[in-house]
FIFI-644974 format. One line per 4 residues: number of its first residue (from 1); their letters; for each residue x, y, z of C-alpha. Coordinates in nm, 2 decimals. Example, Ala and Ser with C-alpha at 12.3 -4.5 7.8 and 13.67 -1.06 7.14 Angstrom:
2
1 = as = 1.23/-0.45/0.78 ~ 1.37/-0.11/0.71 .
//
This chain:
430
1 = xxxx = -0.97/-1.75/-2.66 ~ -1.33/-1.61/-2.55 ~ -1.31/-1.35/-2.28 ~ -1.42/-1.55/-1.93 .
5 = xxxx = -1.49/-1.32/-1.64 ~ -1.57/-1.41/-1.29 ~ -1.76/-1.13/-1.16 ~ -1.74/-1.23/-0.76 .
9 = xxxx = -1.92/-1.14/-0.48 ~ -2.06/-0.80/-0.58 ~ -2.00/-0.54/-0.28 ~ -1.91/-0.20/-0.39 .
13 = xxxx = -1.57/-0.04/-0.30 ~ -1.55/0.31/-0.21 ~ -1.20/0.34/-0.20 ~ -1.13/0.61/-0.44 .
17 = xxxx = -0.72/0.53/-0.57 ~ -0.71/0.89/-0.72 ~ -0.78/1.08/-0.34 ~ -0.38/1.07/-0.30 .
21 = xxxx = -0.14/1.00/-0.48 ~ 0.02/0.65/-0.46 ~ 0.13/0.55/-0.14 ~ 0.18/0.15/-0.08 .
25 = xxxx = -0.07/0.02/0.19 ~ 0.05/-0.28/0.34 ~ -0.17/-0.60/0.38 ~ -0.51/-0.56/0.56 .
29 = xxxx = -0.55/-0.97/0.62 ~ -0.94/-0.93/0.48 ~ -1.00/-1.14/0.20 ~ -0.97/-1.00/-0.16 .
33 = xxxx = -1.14/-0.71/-0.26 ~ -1.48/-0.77/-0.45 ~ -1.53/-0.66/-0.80 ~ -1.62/-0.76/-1.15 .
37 = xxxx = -1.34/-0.76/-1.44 ~ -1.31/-0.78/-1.79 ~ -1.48/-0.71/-2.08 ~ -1.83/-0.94/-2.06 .
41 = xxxx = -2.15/-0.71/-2.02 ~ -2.30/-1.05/-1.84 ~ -2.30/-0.99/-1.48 ~ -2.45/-1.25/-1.23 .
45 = xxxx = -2.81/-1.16/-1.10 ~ -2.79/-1.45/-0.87 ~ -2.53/-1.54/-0.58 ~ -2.59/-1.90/-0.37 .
49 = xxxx = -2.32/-1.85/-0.11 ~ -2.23/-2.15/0.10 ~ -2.00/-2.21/0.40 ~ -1.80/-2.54/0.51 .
53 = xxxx = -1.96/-2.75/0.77 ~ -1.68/-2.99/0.89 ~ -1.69/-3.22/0.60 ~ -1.99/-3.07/0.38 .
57 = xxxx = -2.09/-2.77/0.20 ~ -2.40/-2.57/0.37 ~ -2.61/-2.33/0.22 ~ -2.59/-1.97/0.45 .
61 = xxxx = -2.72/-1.72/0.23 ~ -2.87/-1.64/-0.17 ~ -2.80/-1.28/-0.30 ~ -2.98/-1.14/-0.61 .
65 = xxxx = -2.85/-0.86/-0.74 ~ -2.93/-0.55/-1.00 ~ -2.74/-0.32/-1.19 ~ -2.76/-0.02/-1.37 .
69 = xxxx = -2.64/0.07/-1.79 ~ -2.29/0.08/-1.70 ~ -2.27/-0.25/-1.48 ~ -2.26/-0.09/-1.18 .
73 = xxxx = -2.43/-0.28/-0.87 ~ -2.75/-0.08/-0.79 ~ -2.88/-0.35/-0.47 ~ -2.82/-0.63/-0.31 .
77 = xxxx = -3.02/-0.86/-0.16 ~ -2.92/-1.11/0.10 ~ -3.16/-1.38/0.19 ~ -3.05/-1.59/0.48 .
81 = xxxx = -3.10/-1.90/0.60 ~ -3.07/-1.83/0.94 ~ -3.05/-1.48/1.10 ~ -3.20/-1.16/0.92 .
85 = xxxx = -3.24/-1.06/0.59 ~ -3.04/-0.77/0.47 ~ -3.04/-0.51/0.12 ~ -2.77/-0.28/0.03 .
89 = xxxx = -2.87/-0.01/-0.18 ~ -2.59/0.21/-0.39 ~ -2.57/0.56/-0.53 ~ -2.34/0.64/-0.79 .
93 = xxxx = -2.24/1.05/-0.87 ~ -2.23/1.13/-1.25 ~ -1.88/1.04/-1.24 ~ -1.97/0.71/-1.13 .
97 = xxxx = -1.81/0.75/-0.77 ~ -2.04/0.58/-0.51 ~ -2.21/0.82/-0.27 ~ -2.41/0.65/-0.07 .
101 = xxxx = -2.42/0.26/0.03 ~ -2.71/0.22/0.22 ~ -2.80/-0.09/0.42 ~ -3.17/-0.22/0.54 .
105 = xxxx = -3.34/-0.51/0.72 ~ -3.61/-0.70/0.70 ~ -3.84/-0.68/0.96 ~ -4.24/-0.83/0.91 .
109 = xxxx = -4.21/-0.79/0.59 ~ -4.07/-0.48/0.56 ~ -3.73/-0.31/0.45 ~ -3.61/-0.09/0.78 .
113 = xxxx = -3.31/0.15/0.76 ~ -2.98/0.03/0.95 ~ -2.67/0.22/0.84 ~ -2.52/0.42/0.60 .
117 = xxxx = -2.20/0.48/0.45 ~ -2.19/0.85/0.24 ~ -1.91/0.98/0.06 ~ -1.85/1.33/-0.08 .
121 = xxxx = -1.61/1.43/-0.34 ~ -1.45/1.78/-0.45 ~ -1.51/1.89/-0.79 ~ -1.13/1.74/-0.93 .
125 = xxxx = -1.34/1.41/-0.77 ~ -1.14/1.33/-0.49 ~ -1.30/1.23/-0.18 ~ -1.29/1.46/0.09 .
129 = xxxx = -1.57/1.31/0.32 ~ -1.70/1.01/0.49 ~ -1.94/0.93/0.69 ~ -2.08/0.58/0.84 .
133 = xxxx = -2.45/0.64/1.01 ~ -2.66/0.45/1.22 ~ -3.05/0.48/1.20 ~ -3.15/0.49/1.54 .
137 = xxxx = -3.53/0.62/1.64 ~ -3.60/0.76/1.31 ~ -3.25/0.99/1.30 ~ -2.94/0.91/1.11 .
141 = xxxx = -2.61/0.94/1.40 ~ -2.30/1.03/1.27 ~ -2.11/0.68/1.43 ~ -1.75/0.80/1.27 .
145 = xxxx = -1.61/0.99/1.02 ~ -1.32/1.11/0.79 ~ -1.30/1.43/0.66 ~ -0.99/1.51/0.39 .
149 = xxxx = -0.87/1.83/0.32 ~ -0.68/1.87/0.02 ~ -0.44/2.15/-0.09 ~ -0.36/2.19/-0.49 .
153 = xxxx = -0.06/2.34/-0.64 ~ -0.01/2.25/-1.04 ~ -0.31/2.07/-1.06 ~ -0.17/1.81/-0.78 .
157 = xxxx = -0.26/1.73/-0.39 ~ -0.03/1.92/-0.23 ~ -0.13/1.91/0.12 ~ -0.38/1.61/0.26 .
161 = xxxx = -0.51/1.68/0.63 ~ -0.73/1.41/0.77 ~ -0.93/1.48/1.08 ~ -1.17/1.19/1.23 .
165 = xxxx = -1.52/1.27/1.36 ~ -1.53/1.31/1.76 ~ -1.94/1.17/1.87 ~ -1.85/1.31/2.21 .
169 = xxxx = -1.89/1.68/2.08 ~ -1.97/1.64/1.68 ~ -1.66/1.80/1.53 ~ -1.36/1.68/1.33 .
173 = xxxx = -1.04/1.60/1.50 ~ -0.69/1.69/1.33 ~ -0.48/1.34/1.33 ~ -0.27/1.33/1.01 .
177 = xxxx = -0.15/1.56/0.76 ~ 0.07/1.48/0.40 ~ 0.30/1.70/0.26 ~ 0.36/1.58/-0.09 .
181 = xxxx = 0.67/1.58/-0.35 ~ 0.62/1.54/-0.73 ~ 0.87/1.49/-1.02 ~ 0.74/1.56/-1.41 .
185 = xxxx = 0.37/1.50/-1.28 ~ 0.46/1.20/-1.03 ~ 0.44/1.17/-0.67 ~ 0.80/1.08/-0.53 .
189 = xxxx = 0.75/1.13/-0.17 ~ 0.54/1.25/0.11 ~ 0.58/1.33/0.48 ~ 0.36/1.24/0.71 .
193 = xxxx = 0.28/1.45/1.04 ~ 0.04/1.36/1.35 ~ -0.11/1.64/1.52 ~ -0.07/1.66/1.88 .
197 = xxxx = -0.06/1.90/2.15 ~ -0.23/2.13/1.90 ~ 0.09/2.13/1.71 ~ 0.23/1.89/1.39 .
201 = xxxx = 0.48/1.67/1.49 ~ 0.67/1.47/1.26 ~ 0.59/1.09/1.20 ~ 0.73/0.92/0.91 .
205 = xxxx = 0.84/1.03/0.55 ~ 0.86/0.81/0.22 ~ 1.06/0.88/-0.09 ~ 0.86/0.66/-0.36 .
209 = xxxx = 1.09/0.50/-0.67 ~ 0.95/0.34/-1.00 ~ 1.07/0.13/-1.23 ~ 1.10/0.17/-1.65 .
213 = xxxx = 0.74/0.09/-1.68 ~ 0.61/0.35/-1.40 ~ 0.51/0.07/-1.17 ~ 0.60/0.05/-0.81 .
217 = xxxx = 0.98/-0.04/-0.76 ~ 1.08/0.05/-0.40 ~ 0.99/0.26/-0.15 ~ 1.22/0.41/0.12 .
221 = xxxx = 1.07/0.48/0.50 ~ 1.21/0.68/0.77 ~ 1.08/0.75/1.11 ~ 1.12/1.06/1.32 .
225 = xxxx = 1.37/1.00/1.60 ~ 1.20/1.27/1.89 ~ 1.50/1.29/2.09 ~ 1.76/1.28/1.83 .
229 = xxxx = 1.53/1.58/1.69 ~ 1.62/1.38/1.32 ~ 1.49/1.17/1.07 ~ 1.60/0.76/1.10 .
233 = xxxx = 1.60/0.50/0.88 ~ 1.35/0.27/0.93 ~ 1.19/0.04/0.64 ~ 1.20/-0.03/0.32 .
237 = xxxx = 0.94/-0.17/0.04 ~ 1.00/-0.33/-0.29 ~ 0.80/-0.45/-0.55 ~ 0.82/-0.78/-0.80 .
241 = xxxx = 0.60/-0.86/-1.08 ~ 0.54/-1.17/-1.28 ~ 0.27/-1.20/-1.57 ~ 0.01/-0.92/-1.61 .
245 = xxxx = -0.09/-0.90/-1.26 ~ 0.07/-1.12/-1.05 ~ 0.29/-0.92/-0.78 ~ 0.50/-0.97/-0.42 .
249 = xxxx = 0.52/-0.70/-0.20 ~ 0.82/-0.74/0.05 ~ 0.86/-0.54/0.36 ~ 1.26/-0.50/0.49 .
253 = xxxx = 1.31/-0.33/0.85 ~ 1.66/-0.15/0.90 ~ 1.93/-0.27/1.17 ~ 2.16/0.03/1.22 .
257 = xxxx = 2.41/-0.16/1.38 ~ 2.49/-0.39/1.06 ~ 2.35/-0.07/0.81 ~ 2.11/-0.35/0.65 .
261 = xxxx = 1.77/-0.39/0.55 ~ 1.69/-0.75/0.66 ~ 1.35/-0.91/0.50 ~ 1.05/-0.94/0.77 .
265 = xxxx = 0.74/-0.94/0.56 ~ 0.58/-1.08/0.27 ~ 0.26/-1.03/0.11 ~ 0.18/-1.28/-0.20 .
269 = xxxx = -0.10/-1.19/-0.52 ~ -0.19/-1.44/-0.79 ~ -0.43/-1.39/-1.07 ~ -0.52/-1.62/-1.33 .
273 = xxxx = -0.52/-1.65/-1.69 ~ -0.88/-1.48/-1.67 ~ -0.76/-1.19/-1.44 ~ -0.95/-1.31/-1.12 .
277 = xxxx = -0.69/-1.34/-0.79 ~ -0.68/-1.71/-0.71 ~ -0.44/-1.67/-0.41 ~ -0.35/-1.40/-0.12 .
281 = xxxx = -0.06/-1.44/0.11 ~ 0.10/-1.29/0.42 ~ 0.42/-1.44/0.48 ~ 0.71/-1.39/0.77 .
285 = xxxx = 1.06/-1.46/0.69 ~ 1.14/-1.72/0.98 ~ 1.47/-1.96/1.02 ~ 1.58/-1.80/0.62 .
289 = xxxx = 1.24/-1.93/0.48 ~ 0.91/-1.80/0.41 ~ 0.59/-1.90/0.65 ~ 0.27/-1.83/0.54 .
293 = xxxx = 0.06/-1.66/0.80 ~ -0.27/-1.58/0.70 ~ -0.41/-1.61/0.34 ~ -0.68/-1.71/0.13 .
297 = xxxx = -0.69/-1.87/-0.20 ~ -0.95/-1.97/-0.46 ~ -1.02/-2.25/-0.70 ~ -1.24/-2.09/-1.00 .
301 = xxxx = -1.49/-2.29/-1.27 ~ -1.57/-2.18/-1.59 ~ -1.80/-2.24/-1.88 ~ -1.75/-2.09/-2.20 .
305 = xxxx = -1.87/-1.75/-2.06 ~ -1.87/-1.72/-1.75 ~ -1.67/-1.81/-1.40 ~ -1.96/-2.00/-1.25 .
309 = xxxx = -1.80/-2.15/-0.94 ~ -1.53/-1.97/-0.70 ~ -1.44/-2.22/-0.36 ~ -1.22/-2.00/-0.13 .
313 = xxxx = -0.97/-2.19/0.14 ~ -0.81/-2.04/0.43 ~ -0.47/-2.07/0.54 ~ -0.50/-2.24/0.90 .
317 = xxxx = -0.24/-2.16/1.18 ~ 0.00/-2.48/1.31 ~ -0.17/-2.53/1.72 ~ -0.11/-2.81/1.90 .
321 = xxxx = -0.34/-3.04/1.75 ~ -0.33/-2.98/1.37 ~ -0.01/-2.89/1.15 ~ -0.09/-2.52/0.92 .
325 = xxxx = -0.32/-2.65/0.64 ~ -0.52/-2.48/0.38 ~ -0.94/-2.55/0.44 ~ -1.22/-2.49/0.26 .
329 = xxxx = -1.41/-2.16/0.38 ~ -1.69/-2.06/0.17 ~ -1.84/-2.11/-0.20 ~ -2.04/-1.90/-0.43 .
333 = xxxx = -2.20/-1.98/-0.71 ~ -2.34/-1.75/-0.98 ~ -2.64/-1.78/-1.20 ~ -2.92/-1.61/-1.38 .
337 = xxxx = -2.63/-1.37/-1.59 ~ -2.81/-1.06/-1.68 ~ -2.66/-0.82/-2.01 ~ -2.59/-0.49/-1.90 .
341 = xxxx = -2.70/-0.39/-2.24 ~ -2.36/-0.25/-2.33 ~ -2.00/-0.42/-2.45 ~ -1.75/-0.20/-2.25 .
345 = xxxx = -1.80/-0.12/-1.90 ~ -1.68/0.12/-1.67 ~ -1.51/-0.09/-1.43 ~ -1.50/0.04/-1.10 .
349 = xxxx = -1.18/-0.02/-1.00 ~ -1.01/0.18/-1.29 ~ -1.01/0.55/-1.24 ~ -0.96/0.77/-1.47 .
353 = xxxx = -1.03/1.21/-1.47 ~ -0.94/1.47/-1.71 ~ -0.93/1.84/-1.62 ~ -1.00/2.09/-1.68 .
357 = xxxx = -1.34/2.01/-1.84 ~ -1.40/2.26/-2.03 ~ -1.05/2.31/-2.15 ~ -0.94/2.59/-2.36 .
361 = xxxx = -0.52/2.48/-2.42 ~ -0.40/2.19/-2.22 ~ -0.63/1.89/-2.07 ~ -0.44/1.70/-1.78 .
365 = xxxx = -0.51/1.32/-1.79 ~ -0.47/1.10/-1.47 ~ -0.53/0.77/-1.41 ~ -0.50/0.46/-1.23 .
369 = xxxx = -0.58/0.07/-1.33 ~ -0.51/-0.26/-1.12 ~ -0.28/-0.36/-1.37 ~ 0.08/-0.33/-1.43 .
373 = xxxx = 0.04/-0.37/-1.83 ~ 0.05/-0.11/-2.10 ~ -0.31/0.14/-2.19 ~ -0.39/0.31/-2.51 .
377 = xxxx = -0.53/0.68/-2.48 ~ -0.73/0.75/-2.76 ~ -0.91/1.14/-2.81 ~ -1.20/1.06/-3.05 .
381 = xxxx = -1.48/1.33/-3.20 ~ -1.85/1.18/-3.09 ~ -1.85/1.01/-3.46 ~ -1.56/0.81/-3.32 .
385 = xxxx = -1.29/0.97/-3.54 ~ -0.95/0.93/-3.38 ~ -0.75/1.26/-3.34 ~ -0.50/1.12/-3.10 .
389 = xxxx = -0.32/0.81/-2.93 ~ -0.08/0.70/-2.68 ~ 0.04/0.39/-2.55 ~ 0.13/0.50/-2.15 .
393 = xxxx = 0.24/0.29/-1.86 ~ 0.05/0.09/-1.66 ~ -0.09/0.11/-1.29 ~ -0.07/0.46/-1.29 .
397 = xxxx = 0.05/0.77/-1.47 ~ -0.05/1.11/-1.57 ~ -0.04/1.26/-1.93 ~ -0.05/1.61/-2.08 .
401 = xxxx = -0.24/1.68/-2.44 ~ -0.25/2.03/-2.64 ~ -0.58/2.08/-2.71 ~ -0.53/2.44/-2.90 .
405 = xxxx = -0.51/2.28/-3.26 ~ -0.89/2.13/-3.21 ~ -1.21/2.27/-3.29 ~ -1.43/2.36/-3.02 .
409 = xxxx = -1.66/2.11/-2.93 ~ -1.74/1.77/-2.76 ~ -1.46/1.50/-2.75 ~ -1.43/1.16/-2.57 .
413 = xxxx = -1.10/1.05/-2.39 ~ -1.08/0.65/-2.42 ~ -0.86/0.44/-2.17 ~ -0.82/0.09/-2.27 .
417 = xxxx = -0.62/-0.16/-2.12 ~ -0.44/-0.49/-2.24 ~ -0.77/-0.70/-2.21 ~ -0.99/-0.44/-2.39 .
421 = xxxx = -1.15/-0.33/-2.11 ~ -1.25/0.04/-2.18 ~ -1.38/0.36/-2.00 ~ -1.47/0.67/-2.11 .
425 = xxxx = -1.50/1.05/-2.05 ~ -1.66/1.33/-2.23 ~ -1.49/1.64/-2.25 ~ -1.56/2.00/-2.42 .
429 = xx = -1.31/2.17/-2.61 ~ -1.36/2.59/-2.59 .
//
């Protein structure tokens, strides 16, 4: 079967999975992250987006977009057909990590400064600041931040602190800090402390299980009970997978009285045969059933190529006219595909970071994919001569190579997943 990709509505994330290790976040209602998959190097320069006007489709904006070698978005620029006209502009770091994602408006003709989002990474490229600006009377403001301090022992985040930017006096705030457990290279738990009354004071703590494949598999929450002075248990996660990507998150809360964990939550993802999420579900367990409660979910065309068509539906809450009901929300289609000019692309949304670089004995490998299936590591000399494999789990592990037998020199680390979707790193061996 030729590869079909759906590269959808192209805003750049600047979530970085590798600034912590994995910790669960539960269901944010927005509608699916953004982001181009697969293995085409044809990505979409053209975007007519459209929105559902009681019984018709109605044009609201076009975007044209640009990207550099790699695929990576480099603008985009909205036209609308009402209200103003808008470009974001995006910097990448060497490592590919967006730094900057700056937006403008159009004003007689002219492209004016609005906001800002920068990001700032340590040298193991986690993120350890972020800043969103406003452009007000020729001077960037700082409108709120998030700083991260990170603490390493064995190569691993030890200690996370997270303060958040205060515009009445310009500083950073102490709100959060992570203390973090680790078993053969793998985070297993964490405890989470809120700073207040210029002391730490125990939140919540998480012990993190995985099943054979080192995906997700259940995590374990307890709260801090103040006047007991003592942990409590309070919630529980677990995971279920079906197909490559397809995957249920269900949240449990604790009844002490009974010693059970009794369902509450449920949040639904669906991909299809092409790896693009067709459906997105929160869900409450009500009267033994589940009820969706707020959701999206897409219908996707394809030619040969390319996805060319993507209609999104939202799920529509019973009121006292209408019964719950899926309805059509927006539409997008995509045109004028552009080559990249290269077959494998770093996608964005796979991380991957060796260290140290240069390495002398041992080079750590970490990594983290969207997807639950299988990746191949392969070490390769620059005239692509393989001196090393390994098939690894999934969604995220963390591998260890002996470099000492090599000759110095310049090596590439390739990840490739199921699909054949590759990325790459350089590394020198001393």
């Amino acid at each position: 079967m030729k590869n079909v990709i759906l590269i959808l509505f192209l805003s750049v994330s600047i979530t970085n999975l590798l600034a912590q290790p994995h910790i669960p976040r539960k269901y944010s209602g927005s509608i699916p992250p953004v982001e181009k998959s697969g293995n085409s190097a044809d990505l979409p320069g053209k975007i007519d987006w459209y929105i559902w006007n009681q019984d018709r489709w109605s044009i609201d904006q076009t975007v044209s977009a640009t990207y550099n070698a790699l695929g990576y978005t480099i603008t985009l620029t909205y036209e609308r057909i009402t209200g103003t006209d808008q470009k974001k502009t995006y910097t990448y770091n060497e490592n590919g990590q967006l730094t900057r994602a700056l937006t403008q408006v159009k004003q007689d003709g002219l492209w004016l400064n609005s906001n800002r989002t920068t990001c700032e990474f340590d040298d193991r490229g986690n993120e350890i600041l972020r800043t969103f600006e406003n452009y007000i009377s020729g001077v960037w403001m700082i409108l709120n931040g998030v700083r991260t301090d990170l603490e390493y022992q064995d190569n691993q985040v030890y200690h996370k602190t997270i303060s958040f930017f205060d515009t009445s006096d310009g500083s950073y705030d102490l709100f959060w800090r992570f203390t973090y457990t680790y078993l053969d290279g793998v985070c297993t738990g964490y405890v989470n402390e809120s700073f207040r009354n210029e002391t730490w004071v125990n939140d919540f703590r998480a012990f993190l299980f995985y099943d054979d494949e080192n995906r997700p598999d259940y995590n374990l929450y307890d709260s801090w009970d103040t006047n007991a002075g003592a942990w409590a248990t309070d919630e529980m996660e677990r995971y279920f997978y079906s197909g490559e990507m397809n995957q249920t998150l269900i949240l449990y809360q604790f009844y002490p009285e009974t010693s059970l964990y009794v369902p509450t939550e449920r949040y639904v993802d669906e991909y299809d045969d092409h790896r693009n999420q067709t459906l997105m579900t929160s869900e409450a367990w009500q009267d033994g059933d589940w009820c969706i409660t707020d959701g999206n979910r897409c219908t996707i065309s394809y030619d040969e190529v390319h996805a060319i068509t993507r209609i999104t539906e939202t799920w529509i809450a019973e009121d006292e006219a209408t019964a719950a009901h899926w309805e059509n929300s927006t539409k997008e289609e995509f045109s004028d595909f552009q080559s990249s000019g290269i077959g494998e692309l770093a996608a964005p949304k796979i991380e991957f970071k060796c260290f140290p670089n240069p390495a002398s004995g041992n080079i750590e490998i970490i990594y983290a994919t969207p997807w639950a299936g299988r990746v191949e590591l392969t070490l390769m000399t620059l005239d692509g001569k393989v001196t090393r494999s390994s098939k690894e789990p999934g969604l995220q592990g963390k591998v260890s190579w002996d470099l000492d037998t090599l000759p110095a020199g310049i090596y590439v680390i390739r990840l490739t997943d199921q699909a054949g979707t590759a990325i790459t790193r350089k590394i020198i061996k001393e």
